[in-house]
N, C-alpha and C positions, 0 to 999 in steps of 0.2 A: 812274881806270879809264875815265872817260868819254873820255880820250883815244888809251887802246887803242881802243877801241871805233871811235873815228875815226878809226886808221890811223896816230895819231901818235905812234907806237911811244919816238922820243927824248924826247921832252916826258913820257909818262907814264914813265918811266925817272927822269927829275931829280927828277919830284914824289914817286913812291913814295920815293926814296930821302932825301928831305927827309922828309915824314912820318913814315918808317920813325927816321931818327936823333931827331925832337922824340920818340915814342914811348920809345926808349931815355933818352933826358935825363929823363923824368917816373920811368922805371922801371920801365915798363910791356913788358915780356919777352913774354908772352901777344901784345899786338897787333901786336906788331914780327914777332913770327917769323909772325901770320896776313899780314902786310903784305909781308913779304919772299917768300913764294907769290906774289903777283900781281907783286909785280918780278921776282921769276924766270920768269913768262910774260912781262912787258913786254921783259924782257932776251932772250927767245926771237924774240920778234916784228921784235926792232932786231935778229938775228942775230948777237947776243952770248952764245953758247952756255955755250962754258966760262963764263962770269960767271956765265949762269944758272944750271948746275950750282952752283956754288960757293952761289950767294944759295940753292939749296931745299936742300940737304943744310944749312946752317947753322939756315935754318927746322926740317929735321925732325929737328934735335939737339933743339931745343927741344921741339917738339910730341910726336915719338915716343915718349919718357918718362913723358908726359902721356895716353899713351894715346888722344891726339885723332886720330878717323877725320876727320871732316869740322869743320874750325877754325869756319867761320862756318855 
């Protein structure tokens, strides 16, 4: 995040998307789909649009069901 923040849009993109996969390895569904929200902004910011779409609609398959307004 601290790299969004800094403008470095591709670099917070690989990291979220590394996180997001160890996330998934442990089994951890809940933080993947909170984490894949901020890659779908990081993916917005590198103007990777359609990806972003794809990563938050995947995220609020998960959340939506869950009934989660606000994940963190």
């Amino acid at each position: 995040m601290l790299a969004l923040l800094q403008g470095r849009a591709g670099e917070a993109v690989e990291q979220l998307e590394l996180a997001i996969e160890r996330e998934r390895q442990l089994g951890r569904t809940y933080p993947a789909a909170c984490l894949e929200l901020n890659l779908a902004e990081a993916l917005e910011a590198a103007g990777r649009t359609d990806a972003s779409k794809e990563v938050r609609a995947r995220a609020e398959s998960v959340l939506e069901p869950l009934g989660c307004v606000n994940p963190f």
